[in-house]
VOKEVO-929733 format. One record per residue (C-alpha): residue number from 0; residue in one letter; x, y, z. Coordinates in Angstrom, 2 decimals, decimal comma, always signed. Layout:
BEGIN
+------+--------+---------+---------+---------+
| kepa | kolmar |       X |       Y |       Z |
+------+--------+---------+---------+---------+
|  NUM |      a |       X |       Y |       Z |
...
+------+--------+---------+---------+---------+
This chain:
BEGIN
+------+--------+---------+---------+---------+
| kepa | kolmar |       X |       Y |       Z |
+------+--------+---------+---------+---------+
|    0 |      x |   +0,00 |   +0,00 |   +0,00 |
|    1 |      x |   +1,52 |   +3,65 |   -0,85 |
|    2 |      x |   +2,41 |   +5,37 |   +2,27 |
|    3 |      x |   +0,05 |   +8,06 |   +3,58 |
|    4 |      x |   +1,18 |  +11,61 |   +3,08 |
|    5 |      x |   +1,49 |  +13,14 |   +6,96 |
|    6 |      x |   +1,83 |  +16,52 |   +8,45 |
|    7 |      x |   +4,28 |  +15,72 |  +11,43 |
|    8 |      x |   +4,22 |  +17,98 |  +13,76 |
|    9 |      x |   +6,66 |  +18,27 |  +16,93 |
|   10 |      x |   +5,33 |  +19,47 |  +19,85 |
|   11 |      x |   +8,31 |  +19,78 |  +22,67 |
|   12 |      x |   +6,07 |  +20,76 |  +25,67 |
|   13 |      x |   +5,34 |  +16,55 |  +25,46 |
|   14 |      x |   +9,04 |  +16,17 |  +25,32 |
|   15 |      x |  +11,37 |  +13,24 |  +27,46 |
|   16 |      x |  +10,25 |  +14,85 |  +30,86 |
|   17 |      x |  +13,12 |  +14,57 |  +33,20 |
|   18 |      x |  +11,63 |  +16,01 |  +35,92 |
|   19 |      x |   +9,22 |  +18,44 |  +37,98 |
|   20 |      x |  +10,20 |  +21,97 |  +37,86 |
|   21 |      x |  +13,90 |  +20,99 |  +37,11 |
|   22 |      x |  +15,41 |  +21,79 |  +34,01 |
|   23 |      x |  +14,20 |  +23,86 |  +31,45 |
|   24 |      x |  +11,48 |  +25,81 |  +32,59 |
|   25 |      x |   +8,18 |  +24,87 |  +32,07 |
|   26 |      x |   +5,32 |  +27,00 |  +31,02 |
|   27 |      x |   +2,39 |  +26,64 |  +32,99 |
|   28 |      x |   +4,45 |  +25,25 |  +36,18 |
|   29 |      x |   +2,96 |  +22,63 |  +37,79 |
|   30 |      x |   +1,79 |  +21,95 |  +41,45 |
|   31 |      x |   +3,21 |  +20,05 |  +43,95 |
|   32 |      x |   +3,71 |  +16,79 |  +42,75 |
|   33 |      x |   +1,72 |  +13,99 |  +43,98 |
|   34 |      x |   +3,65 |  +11,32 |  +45,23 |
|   35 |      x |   +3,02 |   +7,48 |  +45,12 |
|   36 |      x |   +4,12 |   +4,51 |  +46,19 |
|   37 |      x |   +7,88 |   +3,27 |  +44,81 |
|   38 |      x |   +8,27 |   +0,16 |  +42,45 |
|   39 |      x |   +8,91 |   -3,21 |  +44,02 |
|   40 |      x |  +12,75 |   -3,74 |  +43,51 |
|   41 |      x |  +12,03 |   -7,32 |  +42,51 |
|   42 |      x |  +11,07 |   -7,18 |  +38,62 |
|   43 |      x |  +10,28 |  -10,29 |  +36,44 |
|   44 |      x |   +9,15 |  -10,26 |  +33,50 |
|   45 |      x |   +8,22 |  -13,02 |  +30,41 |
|   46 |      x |  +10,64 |  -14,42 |  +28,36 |
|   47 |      x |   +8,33 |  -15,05 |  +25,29 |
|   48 |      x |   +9,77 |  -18,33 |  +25,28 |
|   49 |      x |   +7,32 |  -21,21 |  +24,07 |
|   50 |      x |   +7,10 |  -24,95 |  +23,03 |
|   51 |      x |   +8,15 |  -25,88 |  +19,68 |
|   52 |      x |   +4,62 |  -26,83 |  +18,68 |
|   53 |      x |   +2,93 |  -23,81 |  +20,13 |
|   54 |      x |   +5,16 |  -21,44 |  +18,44 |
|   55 |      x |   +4,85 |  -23,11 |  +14,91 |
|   56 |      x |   +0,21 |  -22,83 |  +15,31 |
|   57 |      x |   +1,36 |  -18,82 |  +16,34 |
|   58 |      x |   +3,40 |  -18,49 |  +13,02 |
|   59 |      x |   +1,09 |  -20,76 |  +10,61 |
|   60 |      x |   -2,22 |  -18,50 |  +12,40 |
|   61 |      x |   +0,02 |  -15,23 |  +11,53 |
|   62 |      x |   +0,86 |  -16,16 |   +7,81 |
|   63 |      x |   -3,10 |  -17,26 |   +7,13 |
|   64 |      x |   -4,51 |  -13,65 |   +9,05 |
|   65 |      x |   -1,60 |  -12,05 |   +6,15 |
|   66 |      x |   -2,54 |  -13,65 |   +3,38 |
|   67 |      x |   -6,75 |  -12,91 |   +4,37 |
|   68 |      x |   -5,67 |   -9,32 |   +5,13 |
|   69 |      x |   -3,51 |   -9,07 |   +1,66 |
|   70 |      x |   -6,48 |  -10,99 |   -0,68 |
|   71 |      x |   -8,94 |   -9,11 |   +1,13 |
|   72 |      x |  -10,57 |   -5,37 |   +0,75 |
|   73 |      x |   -8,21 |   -2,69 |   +1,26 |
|   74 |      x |   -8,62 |   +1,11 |   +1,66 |
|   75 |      x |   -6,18 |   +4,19 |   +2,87 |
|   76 |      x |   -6,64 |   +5,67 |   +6,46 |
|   77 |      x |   -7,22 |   +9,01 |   +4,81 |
|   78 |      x |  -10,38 |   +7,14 |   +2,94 |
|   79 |      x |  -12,01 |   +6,61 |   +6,03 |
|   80 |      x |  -14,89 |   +8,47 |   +7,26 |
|   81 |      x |  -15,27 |   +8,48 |  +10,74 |
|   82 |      x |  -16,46 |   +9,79 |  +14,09 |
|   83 |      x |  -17,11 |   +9,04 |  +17,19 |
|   84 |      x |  -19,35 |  +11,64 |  +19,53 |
|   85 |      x |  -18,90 |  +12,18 |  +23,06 |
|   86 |      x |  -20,77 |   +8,62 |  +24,41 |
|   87 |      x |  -18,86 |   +6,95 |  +21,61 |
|   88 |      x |  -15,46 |   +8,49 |  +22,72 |
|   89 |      x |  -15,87 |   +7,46 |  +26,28 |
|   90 |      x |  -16,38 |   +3,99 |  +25,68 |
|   91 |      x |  -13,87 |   +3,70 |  +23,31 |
|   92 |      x |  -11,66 |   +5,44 |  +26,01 |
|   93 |      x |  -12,71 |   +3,90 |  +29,28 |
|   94 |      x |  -14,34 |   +0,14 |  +28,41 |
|   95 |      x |  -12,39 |   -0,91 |  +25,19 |
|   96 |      x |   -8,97 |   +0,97 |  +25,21 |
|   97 |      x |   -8,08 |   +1,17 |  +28,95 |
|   98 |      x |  -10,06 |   -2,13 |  +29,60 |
|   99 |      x |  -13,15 |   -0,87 |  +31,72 |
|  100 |      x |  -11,97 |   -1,40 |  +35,21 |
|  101 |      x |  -13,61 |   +1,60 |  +36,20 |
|  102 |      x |  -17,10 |   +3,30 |  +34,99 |
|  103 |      x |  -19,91 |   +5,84 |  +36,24 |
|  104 |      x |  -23,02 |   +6,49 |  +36,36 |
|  105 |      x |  -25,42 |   +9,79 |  +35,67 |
|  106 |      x |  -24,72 |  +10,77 |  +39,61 |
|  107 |      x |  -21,80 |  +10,57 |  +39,52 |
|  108 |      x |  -21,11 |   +7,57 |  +41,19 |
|  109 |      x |  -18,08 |   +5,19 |  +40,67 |
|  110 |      x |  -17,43 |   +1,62 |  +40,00 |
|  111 |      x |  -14,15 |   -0,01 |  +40,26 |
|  112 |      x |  -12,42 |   -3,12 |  +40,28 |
|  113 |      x |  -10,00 |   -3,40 |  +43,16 |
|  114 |      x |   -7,03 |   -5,04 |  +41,48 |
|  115 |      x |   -5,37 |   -5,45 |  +44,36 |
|  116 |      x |   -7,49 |   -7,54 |  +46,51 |
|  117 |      x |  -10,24 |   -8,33 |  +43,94 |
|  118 |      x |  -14,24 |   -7,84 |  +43,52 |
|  119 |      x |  -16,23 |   -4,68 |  +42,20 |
|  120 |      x |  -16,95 |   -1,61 |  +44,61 |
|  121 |      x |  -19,44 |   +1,62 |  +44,16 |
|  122 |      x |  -18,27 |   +4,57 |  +46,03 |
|  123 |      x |  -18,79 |   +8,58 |  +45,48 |
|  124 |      x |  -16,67 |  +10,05 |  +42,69 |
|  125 |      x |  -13,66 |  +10,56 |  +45,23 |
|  126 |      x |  -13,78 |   +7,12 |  +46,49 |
|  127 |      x |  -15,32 |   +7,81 |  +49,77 |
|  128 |      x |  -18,28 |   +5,82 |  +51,32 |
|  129 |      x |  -16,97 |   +2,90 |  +49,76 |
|  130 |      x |  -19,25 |   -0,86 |  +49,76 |
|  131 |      x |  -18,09 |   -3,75 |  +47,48 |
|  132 |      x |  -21,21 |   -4,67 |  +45,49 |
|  133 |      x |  -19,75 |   -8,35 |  +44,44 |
|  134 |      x |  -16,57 |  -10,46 |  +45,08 |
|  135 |      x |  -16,50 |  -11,57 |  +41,41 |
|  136 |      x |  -13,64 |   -9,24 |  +40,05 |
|  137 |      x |  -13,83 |   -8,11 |  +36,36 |
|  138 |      x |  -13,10 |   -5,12 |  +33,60 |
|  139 |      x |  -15,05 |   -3,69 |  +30,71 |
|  140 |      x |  -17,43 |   -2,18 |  +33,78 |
|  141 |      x |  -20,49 |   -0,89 |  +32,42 |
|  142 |      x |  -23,80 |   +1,07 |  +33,60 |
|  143 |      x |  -27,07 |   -0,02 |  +31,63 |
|  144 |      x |  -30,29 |   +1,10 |  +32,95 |
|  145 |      x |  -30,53 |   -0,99 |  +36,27 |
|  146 |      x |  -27,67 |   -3,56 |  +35,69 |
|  147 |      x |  -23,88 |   -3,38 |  +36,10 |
|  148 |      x |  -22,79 |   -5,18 |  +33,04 |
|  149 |      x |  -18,55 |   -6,62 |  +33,68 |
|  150 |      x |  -16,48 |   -9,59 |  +32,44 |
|  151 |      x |  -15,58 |  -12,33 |  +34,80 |
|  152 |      x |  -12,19 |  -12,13 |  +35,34 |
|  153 |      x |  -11,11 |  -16,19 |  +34,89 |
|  154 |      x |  -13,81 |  -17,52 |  +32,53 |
|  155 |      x |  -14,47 |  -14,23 |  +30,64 |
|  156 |      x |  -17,95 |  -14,45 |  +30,50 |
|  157 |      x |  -20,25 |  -11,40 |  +30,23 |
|  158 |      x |  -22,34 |  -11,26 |  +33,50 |
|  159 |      x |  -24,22 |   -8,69 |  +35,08 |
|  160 |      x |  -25,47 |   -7,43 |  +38,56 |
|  161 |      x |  -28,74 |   -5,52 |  +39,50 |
|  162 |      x |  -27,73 |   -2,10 |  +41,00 |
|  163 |      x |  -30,65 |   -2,48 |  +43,37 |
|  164 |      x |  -31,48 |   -6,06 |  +44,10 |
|  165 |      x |  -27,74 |   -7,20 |  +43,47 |
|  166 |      x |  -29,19 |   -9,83 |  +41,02 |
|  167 |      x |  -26,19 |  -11,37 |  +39,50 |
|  168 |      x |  -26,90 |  -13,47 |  +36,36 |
|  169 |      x |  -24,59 |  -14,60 |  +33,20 |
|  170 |      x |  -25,84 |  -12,66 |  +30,01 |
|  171 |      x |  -22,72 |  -14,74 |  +27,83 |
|  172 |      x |  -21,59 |  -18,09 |  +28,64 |
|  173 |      x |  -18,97 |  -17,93 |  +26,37 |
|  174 |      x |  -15,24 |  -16,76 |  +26,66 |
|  175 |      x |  -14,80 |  -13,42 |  +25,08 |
|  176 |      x |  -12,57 |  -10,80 |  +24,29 |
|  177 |      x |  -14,50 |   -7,64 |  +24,83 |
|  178 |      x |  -17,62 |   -6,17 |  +25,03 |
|  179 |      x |  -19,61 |   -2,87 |  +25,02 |
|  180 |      x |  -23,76 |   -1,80 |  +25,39 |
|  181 |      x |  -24,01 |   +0,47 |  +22,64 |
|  182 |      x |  -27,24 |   +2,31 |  +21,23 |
|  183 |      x |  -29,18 |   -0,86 |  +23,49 |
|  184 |      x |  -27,82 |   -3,71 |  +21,88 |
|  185 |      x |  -24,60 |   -5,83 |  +23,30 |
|  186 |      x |  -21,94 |   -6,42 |  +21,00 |
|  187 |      x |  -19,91 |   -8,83 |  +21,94 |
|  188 |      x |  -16,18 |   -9,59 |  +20,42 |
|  189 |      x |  -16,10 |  -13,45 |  +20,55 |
|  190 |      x |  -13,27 |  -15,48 |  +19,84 |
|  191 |      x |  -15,22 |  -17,72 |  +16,95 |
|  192 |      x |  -17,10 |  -14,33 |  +15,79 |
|  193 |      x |  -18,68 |  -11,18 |  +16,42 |
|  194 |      x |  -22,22 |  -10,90 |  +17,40 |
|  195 |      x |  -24,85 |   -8,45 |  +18,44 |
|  196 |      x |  -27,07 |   -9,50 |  +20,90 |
|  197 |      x |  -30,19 |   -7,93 |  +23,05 |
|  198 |      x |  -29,31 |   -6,54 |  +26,44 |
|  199 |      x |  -29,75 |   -9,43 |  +28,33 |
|  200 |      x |  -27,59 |  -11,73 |  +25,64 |
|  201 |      x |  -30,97 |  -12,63 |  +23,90 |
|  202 |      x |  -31,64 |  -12,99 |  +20,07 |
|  203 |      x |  -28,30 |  -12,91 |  +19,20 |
|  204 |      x |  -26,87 |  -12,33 |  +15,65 |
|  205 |      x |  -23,71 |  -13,09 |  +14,26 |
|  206 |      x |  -22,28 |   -9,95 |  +12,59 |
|  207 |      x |  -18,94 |  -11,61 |  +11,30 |
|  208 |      x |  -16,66 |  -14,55 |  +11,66 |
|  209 |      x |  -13,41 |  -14,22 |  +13,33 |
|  210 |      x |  -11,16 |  -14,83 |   +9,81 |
|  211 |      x |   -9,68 |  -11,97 |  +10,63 |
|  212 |      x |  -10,36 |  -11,17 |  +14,31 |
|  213 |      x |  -10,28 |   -7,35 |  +16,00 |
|  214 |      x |   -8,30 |   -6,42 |  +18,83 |
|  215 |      x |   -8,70 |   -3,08 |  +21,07 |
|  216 |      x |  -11,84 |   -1,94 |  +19,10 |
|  217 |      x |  -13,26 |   +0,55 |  +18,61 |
|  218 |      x |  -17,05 |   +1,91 |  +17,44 |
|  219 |      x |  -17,89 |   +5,03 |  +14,88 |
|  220 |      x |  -20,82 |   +6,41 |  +14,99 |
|  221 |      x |  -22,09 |   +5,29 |  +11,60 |
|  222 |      x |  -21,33 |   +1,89 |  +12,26 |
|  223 |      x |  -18,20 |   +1,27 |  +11,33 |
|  224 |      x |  -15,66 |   -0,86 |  +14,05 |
|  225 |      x |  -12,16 |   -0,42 |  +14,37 |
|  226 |      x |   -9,47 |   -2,49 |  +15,79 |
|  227 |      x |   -5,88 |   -4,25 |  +15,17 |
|  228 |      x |   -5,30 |   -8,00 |  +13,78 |
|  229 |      x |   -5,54 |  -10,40 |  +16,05 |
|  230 |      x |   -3,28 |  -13,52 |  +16,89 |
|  231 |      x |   -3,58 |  -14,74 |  +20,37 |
|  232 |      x |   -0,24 |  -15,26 |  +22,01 |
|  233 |      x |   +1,72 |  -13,20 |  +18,73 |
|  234 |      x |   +2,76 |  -10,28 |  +20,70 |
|  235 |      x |   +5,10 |   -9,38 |  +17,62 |
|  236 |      x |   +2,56 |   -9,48 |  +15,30 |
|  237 |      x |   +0,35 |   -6,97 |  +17,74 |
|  238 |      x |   +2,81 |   -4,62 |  +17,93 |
|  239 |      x |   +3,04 |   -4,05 |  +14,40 |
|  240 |      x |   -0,50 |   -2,91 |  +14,89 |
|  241 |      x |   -2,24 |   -4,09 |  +11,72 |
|  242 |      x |   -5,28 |   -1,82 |  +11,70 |
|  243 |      x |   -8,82 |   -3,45 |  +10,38 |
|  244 |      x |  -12,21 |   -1,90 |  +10,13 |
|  245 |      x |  -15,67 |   -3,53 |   +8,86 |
|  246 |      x |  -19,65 |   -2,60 |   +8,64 |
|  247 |      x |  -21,90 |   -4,24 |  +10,13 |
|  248 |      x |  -23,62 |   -5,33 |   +7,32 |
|  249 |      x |  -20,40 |   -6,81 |   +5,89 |
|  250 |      x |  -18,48 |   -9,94 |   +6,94 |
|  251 |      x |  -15,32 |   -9,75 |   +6,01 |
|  252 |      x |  -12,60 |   -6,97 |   +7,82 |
|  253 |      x |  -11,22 |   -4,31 |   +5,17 |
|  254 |      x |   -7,45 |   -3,80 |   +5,83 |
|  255 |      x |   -6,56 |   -0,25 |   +6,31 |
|  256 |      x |   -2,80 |   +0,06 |   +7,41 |
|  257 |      x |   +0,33 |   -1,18 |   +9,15 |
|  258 |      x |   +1,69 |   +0,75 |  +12,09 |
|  259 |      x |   -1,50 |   +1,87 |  +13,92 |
|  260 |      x |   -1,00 |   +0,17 |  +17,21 |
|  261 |      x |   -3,81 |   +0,57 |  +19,90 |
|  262 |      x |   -5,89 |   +2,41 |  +18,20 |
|  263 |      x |   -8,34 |   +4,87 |  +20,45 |
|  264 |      x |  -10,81 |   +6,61 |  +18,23 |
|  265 |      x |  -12,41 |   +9,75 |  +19,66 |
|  266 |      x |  -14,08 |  +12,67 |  +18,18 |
|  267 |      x |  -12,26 |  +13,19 |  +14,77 |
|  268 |      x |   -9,14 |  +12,03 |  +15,84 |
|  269 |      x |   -7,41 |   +8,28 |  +15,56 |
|  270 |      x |   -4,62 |   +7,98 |  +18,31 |
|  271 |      x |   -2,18 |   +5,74 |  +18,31 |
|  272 |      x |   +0,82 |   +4,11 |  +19,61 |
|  273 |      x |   +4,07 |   +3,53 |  +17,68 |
|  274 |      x |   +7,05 |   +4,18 |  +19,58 |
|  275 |      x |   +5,77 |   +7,15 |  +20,50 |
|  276 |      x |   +2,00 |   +8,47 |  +20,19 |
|  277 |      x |   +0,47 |  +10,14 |  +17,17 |
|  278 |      x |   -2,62 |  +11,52 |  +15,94 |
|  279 |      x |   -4,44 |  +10,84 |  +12,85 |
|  280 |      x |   -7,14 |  +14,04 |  +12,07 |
|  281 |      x |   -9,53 |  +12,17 |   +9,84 |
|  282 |      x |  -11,41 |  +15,48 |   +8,76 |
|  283 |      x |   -7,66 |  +16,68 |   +7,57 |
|  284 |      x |   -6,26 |  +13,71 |   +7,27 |
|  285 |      x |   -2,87 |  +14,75 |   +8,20 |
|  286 |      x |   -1,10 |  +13,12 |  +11,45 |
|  287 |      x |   +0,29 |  +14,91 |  +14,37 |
|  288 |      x |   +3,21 |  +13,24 |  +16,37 |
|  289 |      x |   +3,58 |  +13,82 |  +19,93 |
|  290 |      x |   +6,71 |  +13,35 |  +21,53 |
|  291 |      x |   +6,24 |  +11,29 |  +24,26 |
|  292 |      x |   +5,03 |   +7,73 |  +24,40 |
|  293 |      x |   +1,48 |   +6,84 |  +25,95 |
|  294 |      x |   -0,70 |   +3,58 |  +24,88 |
|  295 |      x |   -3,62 |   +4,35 |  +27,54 |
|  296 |      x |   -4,63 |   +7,90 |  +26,54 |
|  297 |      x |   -7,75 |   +8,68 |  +27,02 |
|  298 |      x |  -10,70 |  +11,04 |  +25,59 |
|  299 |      x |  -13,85 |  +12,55 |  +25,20 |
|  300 |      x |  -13,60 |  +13,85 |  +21,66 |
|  301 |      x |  -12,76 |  +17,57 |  +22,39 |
|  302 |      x |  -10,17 |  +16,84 |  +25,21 |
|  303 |      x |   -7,15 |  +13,98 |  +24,72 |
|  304 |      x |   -5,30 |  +13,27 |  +28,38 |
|  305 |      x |   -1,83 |  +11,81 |  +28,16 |
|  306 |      x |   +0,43 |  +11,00 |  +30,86 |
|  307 |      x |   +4,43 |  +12,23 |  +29,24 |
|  308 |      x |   +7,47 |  +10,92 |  +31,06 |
|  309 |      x |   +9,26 |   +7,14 |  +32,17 |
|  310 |      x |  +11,44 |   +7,78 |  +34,98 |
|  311 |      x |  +10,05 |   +8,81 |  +38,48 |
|  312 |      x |   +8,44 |  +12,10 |  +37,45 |
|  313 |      x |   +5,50 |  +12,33 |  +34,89 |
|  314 |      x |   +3,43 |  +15,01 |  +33,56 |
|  315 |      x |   -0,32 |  +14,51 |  +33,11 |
|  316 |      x |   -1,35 |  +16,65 |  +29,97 |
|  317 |      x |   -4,56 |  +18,23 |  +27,96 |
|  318 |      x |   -4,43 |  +18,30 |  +24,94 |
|  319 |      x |   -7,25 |  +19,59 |  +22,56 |
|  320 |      x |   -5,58 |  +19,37 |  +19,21 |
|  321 |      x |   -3,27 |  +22,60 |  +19,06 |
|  322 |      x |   -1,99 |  +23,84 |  +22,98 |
|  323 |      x |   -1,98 |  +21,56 |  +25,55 |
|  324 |      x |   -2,26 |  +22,26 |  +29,40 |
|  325 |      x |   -0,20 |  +20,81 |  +32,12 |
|  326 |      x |   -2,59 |  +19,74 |  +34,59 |
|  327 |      x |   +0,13 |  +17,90 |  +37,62 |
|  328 |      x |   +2,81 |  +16,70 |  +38,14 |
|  329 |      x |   +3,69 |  +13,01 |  +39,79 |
|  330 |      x |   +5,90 |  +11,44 |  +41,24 |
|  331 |      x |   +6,47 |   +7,46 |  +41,44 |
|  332 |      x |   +8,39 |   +4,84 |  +39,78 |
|  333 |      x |   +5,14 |   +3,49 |  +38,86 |
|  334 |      x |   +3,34 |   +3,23 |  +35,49 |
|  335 |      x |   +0,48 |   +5,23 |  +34,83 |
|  336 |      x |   -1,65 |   +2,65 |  +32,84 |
|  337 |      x |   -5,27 |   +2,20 |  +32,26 |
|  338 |      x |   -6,76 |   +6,07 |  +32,33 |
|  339 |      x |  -11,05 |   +6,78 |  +32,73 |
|  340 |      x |  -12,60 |   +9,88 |  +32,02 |
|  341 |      x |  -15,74 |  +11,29 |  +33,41 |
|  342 |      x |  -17,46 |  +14,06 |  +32,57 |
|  343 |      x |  -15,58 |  +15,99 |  +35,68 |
|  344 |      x |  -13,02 |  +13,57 |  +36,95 |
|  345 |      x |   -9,98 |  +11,85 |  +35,58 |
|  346 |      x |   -8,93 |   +8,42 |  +36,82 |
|  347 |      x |   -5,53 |   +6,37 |  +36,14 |
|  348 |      x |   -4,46 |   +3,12 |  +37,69 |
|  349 |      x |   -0,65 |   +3,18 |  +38,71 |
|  350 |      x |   +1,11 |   -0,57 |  +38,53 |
|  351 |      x |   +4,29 |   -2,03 |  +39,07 |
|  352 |      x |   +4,65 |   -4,01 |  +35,79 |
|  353 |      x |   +6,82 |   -6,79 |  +37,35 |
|  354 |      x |   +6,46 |   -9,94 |  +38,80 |
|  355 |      x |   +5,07 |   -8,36 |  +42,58 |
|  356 |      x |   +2,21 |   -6,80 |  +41,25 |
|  357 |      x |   +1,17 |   -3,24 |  +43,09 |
|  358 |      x |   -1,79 |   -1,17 |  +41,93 |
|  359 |      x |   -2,85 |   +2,22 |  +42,90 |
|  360 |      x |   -6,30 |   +4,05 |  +41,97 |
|  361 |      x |   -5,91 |   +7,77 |  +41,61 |
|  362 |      x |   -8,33 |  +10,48 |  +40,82 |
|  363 |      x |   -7,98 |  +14,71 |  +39,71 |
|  364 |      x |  -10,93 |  +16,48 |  +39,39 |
|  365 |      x |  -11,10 |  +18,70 |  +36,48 |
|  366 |      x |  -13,16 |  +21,36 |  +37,51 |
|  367 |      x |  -10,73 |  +22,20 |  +41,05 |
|  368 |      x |   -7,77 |  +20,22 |  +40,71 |
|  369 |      x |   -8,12 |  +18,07 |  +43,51 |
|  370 |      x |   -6,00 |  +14,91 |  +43,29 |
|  371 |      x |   -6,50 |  +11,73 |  +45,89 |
|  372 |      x |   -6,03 |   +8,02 |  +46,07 |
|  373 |      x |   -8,60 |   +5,77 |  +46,07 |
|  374 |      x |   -6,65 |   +2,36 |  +46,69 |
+------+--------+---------+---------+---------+
């Protein structure tokens, strides 16, 4: 496929941040840093290392999803014609890019996974008055009408929990990728296919077979999905971020483009991570790199929040497309991860990435600046 023609733009207030205040000065000086808990000492980390056997299914599974993606439809990113509005943006931010361990409802009110010690909780938007509403743990937390919708972390089936009652029931009995309520339907990213199902898991269609299967997707608002080729257990192959779209109505993927790794799709804008993070204007369709790196951003499709800096100090940032605001400084040793977005609060989950895992919820509110931690 011809390369796409890009404006690259480099924007040094995202630059390698080496510190807080040190250095060269920073516009828009930040407060007091926060500061959070250190980094186990004691890292492990994979090897990659496999059997024989299981490595040769990975590499036969990766040259069939090349050869589908290669005989297959094909289009240019800068043919695509998307959007996502400010429900669409959140989902795709909270439940499908940072993996839904923490939603809201209209109140206000939070739900969270407790990844350290397991099951969901509710508590007020500051993480006070907290009450677990089930042991079961899970992720891809969302509110619909009177249910709690989640999936089981172990089997990965989609269950749900009455917000009043505290009803639990299993809407999915089958292992799943992902999920996400959208305009009152459940769509459900299976392993042997995609399907679109009633609320409650009912009447379910099958939308497309997994030929070509969709990672970290992504929903438009006229119906068109997003995501990356998928090959369980390939971690090379995901990381060359093979982006795919499709329609409902069709069932095969149409291959767009090579290098569009974790793909978060939010207003008009396509962010993505390759080394470091970029942005892909789709009414412009010219892309803006950002020099830092940042999988886990997060959006409502006016606003993109980014978390700039590796080492002990990192700056959280807003950025709405041309100027960006620092909002705080923090430091820890920690990795800011999986981000949420509410309509006035800002959530990230801190973690270790090693072998003793350590989690840590924190919270800013946008409209005073207020930072705490939850766990």
């Amino acid at each position: 496929m011809k390369r796409i023609t890009t404006v690259i733009i480099l924007f040094a207030f995202l630059g390698l941040l080496g510190g807080c205040g040190e250095g060269k000065e920073q516009e828009n000086s930040p407060k007091e840093c926060v500061t959070a808990t250190p980094i186990p000492e004691q890292w492990t980390s994979a090897t990659g290392q496999g059997d024989p056997e299981k490595e040769d299914r990975i590499l036969t599974k990766r040259a069939q999803i090349i050869e589908a993606m290669e005989s297959g439809e094909q289009m240019e990113l800068a043919e695509l014609s998307l959007y996502a509005g400010k429900e669409a943006s959140l989902l795709n931010s909270n439940v499908l890019h940072n993996f839904g361990y923490l939603t809201y409802d209209g109140a206000g009110t939070i739900y969270f996974a407790d990844r350290n010690i397991g099951g969901i909780f509710v508590a007020d938007r500051y993480g006070k008055n907290r009450w677990q509403l089930t042991s079961d743990s899970g992720k891809n937390l969302q509110i619909a009408g009177e249910w709690l919708y989640y999936l089981s972390t172990g089997d990965n089936y989609i269950k749900r929990i009455h917000l009043e009652t505290h009803e639990a029931e299993i809407v999915w009995g089958q292992s799943c990728e992902a999920f996400l309520i959208w305009q009152e339907k459940l769509y459900i990213n299976g392993f042997d296919g995609f399907y679109v199902a009633e609320p409650d898991g009912g009447n379910p269609t099958l939308l497309h077979k997994q030929e070509l299967m969709l990672h970290c997707l992504q929903v438009a608002e006229n119906g068109l999905w997003l995501g990356n080729a998928y090959n369980k257990d390939d971690y090379a192959f995901m990381m060359e971020g093979h982006l795919l779209t499709f329609e409902e109505t069709k069932n095969i993927p149409c291959y767009i483009e090579k290098g569009i790794r974790e793909p978060l799709l939010a207003g008009k804008w396509i962010c993505f991570g390759s080394g470091r993070q970029k942005i892909w204007d789709l009414e412009r369709d010219t892309e803006t790199e950002l020099n830092f790196h940042d999988d886990n951003c997060v959006s409502d499709g006016i606003y993109l929040y980014a978390c700039a800096g590796m080492d002990e100090k990192k700056i959280m940032y807003r950025f709405d497309g041309a100027e960006k605001t620092e909002l705080f400084c923090m430091e820890s040793k920690l990795y800011a991860r999986n981000k949420f977005l509410t309509p006035n609060m800002l959530y990230w989950i801190l973690d270790s990435a090693g072998g003793d895992w350590l989690y840590e919820l924190w919270y800013y509110d946008l409209e005073t600046g207020e930072t705490g931690k939850i766990y």
